[in-house]
N, C-alpha and C positions, 0 to 999 in steps of 0.2 A: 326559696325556690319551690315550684311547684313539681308537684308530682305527675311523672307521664302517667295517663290511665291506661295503657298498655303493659306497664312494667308488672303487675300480677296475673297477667294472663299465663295459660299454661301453653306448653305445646302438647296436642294431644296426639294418637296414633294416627295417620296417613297427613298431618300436616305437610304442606311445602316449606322443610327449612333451608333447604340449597336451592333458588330459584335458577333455572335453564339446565336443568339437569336431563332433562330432554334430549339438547342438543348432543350429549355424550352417550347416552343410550335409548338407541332405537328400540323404537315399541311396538312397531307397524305387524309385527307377527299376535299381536294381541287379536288384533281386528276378526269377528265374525260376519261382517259387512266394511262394504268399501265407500266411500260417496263417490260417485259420477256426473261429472258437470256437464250440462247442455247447454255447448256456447250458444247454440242459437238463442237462445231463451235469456240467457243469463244480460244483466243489465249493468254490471262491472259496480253495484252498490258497495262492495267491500265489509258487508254484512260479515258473510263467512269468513273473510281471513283477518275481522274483530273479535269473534265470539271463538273461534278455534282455540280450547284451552292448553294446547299442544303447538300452536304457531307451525301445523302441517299446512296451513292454506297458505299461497303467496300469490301474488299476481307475477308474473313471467314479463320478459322484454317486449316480449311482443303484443303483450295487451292483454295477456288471459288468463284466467285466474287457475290456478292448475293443485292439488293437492297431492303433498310430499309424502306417498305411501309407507316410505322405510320409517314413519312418523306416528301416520293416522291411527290412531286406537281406534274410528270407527263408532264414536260415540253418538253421533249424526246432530249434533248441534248444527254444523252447516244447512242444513239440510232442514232443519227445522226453523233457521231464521232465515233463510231464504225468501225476499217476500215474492218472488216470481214463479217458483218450485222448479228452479232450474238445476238442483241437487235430488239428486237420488239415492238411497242407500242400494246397493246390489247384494246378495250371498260372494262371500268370499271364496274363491275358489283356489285349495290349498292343492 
């Protein structure tokens, strides 16, 4: 039998070992900026709610792409693969 090449790895500090642990604790109070979408601009590519490494972005029933603040750390990934620049980071306002 061969051997997996994963079985000697380590886990080191800030690994993800419980993957959706997200969903049970909110993080959105981290945030020191928000992202702000400009439907008019935005082209529904689904860029941002791929790259969201928080799965804060989702598209809504209605068509539009809306991001889950009680979520968002604010890291501005969206906002950086955006190829429209239809995401803005803002100052958070606590």
């Amino acid at each position: 039998m061969t051997k997996d090449p994963y079985e000697d790895l380590k886990i080191s500090t800030g690994a993800v070992t419980d993957p959706k642990t997200t969903l049970v604790n909110k993080t959105g109070s981290w945030r020191s900026e928000r992202p702000v979408i400009d439907h008019e601009k935005c082209v529904m590519c689904g860029k941002c709610e791929t790259f969201c490494p928080d799965m804060a972005v989702k598209e809504t029933d209605e068509g539009k792409v809306e991001v889950d603040l009680e979520y968002c750390k604010g890291c501005a990934i969206c906002a950086e693969e955006c190829p429209v620049n239809a995401i803005v980071m803002e100052k958070e306002e606590k």
